[in-house]
PDB file as gemmi writes it, atoms N, CA and C in Angstrom:
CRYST1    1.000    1.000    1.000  90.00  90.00  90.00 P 1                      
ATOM      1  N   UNK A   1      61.636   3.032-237.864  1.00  0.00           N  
ATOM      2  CA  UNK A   1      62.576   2.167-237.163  1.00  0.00           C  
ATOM      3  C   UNK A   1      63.259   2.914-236.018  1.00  0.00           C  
ATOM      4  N   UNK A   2      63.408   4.308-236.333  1.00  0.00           N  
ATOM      5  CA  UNK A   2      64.296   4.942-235.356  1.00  0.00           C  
ATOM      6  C   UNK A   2      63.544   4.755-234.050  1.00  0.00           C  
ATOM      7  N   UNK A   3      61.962   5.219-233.918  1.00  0.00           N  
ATOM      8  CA  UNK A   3      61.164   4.931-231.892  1.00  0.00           C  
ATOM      9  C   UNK A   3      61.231   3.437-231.641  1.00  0.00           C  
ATOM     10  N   UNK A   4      61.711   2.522-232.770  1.00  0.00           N  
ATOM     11  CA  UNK A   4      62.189   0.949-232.072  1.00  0.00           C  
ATOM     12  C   UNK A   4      63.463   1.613-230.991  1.00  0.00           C  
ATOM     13  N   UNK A   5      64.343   1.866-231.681  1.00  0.00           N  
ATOM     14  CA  UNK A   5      65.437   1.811-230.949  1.00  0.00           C  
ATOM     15  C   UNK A   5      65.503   2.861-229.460  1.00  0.00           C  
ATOM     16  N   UNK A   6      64.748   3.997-229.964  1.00  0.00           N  
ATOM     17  CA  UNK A   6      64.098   4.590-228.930  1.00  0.00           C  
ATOM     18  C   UNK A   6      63.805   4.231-227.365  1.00  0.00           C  
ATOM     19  N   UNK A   7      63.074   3.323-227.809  1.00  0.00           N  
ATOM     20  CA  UNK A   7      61.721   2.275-227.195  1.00  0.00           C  
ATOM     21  C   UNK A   7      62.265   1.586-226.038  1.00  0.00           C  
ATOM     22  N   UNK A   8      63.467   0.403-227.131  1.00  0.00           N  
ATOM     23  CA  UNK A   8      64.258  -0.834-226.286  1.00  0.00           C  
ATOM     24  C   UNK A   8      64.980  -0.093-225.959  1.00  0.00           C  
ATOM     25  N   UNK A   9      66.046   1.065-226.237  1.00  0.00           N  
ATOM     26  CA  UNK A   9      66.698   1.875-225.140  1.00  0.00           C  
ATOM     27  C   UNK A   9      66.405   2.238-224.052  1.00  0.00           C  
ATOM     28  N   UNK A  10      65.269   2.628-224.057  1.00  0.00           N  
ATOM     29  CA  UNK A  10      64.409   3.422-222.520  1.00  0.00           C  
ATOM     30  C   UNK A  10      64.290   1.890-221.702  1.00  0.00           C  
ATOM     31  N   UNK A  11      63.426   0.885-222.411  1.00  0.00           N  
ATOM     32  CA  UNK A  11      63.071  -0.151-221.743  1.00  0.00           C  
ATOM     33  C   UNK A  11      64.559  -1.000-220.839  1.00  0.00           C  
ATOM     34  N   UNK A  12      65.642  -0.812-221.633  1.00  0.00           N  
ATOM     35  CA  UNK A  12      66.832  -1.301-221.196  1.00  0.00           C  
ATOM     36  C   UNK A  12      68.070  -0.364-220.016  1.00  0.00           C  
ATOM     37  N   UNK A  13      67.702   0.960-220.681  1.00  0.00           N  
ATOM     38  CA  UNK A  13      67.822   1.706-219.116  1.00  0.00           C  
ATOM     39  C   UNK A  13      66.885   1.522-218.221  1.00  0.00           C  
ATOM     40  N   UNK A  14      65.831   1.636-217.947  1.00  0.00           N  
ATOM     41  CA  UNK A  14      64.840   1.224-216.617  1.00  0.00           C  
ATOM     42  C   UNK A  14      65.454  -0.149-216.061  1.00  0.00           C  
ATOM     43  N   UNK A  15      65.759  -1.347-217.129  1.00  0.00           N  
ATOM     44  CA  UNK A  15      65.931  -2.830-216.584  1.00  0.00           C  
ATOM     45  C   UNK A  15      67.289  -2.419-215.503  1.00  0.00           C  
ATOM     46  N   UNK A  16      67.586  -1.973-216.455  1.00  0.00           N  
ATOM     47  CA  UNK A  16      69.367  -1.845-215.229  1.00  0.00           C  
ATOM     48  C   UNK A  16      69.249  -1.360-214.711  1.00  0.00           C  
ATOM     49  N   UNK A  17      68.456  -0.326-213.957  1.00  0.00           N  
ATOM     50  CA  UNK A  17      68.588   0.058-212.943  1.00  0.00           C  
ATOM     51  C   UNK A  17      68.054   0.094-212.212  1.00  0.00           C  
ATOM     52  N   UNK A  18      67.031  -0.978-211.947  1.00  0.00           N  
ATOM     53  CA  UNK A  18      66.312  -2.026-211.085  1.00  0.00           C  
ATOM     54  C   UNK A  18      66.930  -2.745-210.746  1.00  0.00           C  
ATOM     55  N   UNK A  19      67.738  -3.603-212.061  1.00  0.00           N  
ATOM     56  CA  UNK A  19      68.413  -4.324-211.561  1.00  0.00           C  
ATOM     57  C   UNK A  19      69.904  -4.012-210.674  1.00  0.00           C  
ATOM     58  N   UNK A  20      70.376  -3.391-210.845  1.00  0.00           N  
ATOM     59  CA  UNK A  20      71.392  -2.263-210.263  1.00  0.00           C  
ATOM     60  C   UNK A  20      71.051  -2.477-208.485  1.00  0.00           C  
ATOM     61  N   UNK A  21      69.548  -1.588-208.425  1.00  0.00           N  
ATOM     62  CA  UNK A  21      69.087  -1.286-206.852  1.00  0.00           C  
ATOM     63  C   UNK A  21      69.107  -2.729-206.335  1.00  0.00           C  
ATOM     64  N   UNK A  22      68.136  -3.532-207.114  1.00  0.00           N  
ATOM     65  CA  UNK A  22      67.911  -4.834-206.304  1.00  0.00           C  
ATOM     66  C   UNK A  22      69.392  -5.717-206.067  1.00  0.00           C  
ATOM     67  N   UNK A  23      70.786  -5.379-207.015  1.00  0.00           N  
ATOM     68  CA  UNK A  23      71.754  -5.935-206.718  1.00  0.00           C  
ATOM     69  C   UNK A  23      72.408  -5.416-205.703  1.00  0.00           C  
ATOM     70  N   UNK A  24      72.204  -4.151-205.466  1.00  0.00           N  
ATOM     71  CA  UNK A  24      72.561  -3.358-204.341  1.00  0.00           C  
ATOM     72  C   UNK A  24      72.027  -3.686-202.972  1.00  0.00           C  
ATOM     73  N   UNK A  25      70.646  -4.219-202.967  1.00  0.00           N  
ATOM     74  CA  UNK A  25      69.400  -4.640-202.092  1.00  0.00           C  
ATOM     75  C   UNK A  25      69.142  -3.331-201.430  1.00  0.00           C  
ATOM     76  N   UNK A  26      68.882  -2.201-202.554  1.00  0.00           N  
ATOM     77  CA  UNK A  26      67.857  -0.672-202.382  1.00  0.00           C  
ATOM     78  C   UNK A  26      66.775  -0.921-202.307  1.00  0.00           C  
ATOM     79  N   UNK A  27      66.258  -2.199-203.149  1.00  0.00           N  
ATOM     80  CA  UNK A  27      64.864  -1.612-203.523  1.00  0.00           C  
ATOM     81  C   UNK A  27      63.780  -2.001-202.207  1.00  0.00           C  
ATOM     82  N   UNK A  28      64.047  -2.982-201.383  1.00  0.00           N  
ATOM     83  CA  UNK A  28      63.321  -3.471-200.459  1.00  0.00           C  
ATOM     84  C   UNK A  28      62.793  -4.569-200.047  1.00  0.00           C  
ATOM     85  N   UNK A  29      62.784  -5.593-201.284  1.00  0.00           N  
ATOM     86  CA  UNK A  29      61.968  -5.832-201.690  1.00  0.00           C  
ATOM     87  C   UNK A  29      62.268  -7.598-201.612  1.00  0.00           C  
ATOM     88  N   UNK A  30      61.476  -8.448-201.170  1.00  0.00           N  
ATOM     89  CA  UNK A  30      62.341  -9.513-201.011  1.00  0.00           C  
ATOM     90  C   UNK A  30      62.299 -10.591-202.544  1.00  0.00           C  
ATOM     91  N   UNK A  31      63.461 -11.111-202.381  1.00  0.00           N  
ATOM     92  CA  UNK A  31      63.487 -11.821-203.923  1.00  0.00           C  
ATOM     93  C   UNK A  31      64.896 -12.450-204.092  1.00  0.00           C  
ATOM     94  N   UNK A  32      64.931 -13.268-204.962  1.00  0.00           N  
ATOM     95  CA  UNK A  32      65.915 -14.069-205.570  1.00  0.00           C  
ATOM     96  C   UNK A  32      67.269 -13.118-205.766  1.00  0.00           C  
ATOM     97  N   UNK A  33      66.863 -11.594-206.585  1.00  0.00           N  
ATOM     98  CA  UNK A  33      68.200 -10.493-207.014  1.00  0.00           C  
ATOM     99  C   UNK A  33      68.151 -10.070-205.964  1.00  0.00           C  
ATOM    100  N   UNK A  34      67.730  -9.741-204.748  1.00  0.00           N  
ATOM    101  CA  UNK A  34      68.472  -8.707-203.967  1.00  0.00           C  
ATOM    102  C   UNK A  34      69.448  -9.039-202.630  1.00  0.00           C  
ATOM    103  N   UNK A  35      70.178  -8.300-202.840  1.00  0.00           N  
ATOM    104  CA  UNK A  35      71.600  -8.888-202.650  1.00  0.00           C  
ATOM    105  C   UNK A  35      72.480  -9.016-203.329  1.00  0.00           C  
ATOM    106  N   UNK A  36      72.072  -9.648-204.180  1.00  0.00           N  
ATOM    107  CA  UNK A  36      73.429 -10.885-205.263  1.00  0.00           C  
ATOM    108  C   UNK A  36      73.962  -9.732-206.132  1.00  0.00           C  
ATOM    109  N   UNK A  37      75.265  -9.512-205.829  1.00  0.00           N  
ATOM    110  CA  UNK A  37      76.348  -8.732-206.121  1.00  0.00           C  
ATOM    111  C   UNK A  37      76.239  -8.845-208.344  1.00  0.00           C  
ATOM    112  N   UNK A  38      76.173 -10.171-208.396  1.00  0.00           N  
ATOM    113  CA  UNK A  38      75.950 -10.280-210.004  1.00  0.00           C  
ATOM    114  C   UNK A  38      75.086  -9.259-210.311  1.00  0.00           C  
ATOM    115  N   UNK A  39      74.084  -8.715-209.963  1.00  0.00           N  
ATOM    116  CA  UNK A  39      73.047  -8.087-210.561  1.00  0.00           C  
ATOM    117  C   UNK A  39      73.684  -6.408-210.260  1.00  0.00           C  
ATOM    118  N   UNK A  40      74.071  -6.473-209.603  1.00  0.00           N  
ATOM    119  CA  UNK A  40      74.925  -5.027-208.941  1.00  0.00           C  
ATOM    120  C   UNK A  40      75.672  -4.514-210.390  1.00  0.00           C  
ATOM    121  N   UNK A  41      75.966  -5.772-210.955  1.00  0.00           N  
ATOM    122  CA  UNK A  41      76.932  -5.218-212.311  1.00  0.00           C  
ATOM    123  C   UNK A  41      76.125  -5.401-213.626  1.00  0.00           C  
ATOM    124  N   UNK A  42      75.888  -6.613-213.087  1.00  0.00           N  
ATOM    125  CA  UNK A  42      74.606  -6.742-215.016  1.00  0.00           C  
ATOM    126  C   UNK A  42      73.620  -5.402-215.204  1.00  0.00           C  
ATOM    127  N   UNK A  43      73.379  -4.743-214.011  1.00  0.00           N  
ATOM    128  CA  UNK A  43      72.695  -3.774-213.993  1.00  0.00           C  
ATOM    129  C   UNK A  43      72.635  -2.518-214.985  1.00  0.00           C  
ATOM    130  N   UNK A  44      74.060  -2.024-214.543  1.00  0.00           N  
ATOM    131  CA  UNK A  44      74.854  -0.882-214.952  1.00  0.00           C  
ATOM    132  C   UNK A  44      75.356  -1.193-216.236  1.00  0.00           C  
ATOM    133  N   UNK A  45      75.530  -2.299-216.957  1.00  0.00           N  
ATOM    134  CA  UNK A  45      75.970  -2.867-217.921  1.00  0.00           C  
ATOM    135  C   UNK A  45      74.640  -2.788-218.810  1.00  0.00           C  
ATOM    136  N   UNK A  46      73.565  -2.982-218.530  1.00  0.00           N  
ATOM    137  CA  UNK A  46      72.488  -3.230-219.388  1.00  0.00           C  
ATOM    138  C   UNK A  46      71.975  -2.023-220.102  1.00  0.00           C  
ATOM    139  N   UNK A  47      71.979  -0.825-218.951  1.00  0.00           N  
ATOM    140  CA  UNK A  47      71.897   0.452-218.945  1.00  0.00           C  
ATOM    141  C   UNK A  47      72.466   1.072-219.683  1.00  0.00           C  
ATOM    142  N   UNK A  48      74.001   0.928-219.563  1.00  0.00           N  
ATOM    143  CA  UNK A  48      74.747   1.467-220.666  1.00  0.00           C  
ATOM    144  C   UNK A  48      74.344   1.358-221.920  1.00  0.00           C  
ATOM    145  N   UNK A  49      74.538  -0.209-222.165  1.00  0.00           N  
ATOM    146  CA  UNK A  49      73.686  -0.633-223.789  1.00  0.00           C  
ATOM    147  C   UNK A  49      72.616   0.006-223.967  1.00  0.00           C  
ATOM    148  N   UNK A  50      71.440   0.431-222.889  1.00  0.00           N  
ATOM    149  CA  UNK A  50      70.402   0.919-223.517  1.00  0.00           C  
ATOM    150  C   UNK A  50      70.533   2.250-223.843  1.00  0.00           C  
ATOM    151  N   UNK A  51      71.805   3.286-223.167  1.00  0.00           N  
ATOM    152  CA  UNK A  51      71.902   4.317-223.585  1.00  0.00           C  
ATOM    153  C   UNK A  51      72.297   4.341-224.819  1.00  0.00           C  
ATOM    154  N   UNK A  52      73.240   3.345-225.361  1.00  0.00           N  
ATOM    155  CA  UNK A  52      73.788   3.599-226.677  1.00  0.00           C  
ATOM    156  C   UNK A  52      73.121   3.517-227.710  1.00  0.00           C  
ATOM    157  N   UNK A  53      71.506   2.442-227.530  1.00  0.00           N  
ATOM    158  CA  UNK A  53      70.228   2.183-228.375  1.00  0.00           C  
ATOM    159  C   UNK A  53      69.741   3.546-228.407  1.00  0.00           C  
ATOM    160  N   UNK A  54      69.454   4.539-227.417  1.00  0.00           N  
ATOM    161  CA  UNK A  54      69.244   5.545-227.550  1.00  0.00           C  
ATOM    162  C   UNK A  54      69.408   6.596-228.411  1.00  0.00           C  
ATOM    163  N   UNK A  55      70.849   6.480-228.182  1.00  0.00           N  
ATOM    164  CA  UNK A  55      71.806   7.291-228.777  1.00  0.00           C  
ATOM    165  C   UNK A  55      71.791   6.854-230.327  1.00  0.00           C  
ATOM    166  N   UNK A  56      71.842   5.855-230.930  1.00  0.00           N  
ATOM    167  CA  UNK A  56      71.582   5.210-232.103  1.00  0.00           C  
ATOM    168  C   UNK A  56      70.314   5.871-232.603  1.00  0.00           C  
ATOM    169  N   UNK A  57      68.901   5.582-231.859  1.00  0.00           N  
ATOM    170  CA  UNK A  57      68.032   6.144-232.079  1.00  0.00           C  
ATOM    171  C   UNK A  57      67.951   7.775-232.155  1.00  0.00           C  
ATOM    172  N   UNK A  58      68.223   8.548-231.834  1.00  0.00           N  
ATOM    173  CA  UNK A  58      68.509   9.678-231.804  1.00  0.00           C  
ATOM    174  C   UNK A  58      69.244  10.473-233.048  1.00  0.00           C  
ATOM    175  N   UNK A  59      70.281   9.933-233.453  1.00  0.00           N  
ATOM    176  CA  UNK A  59      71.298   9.726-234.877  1.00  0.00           C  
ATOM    177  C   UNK A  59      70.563   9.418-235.908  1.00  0.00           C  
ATOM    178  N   UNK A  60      69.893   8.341-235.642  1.00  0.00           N  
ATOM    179  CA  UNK A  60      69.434   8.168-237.151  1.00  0.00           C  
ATOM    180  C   UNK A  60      68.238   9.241-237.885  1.00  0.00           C  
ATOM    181  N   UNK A  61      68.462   9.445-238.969  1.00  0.00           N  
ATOM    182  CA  UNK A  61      67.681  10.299-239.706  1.00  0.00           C  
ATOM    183  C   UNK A  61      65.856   9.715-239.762  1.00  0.00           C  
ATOM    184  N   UNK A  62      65.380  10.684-240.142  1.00  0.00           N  
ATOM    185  CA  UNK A  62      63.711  10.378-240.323  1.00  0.00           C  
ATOM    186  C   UNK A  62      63.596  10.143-241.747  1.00  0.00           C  
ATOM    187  N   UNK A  63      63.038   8.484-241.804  1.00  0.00           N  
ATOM    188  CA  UNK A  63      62.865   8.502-243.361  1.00  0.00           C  
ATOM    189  C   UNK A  63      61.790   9.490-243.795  1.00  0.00           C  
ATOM    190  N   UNK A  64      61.963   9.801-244.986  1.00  0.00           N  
ATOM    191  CA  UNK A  64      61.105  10.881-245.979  1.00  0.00           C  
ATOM    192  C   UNK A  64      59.698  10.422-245.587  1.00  0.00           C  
TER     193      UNK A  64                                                      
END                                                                             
């Protein structure tokens, strides 16, 4: 169970901070998110959570 949490951590830091750039309009790229200030924050927000999945993952012990 622990490389689940692993897993969706990593996958949920990468999301945010795509979404982050494209709310920023870094990435280049034309589309619906870039620009839009909402995504600027859901970004950094998503990220966080995925660090803490991480961090969860990381903590927990290896079953026997």
């Amino acid at each position: 169970m622990r490389w689940v949490w692993l897993i969706l951590g990593t996958l949920l830091v990468l999301a945010g901070a795509v979404w982050t750039l494209q709310g920023l309009d870094l990435l280049g790229q034309s589309g619906g998110m870039n620009g839009q200030k909402m995504w600027a924050v859901i970004g950094p927000v998503t990220a966080i959570l995925g660090l803490v999945l991480i961090g969860l993952g990381l903590r927990k012990k290896r079953a026997p």
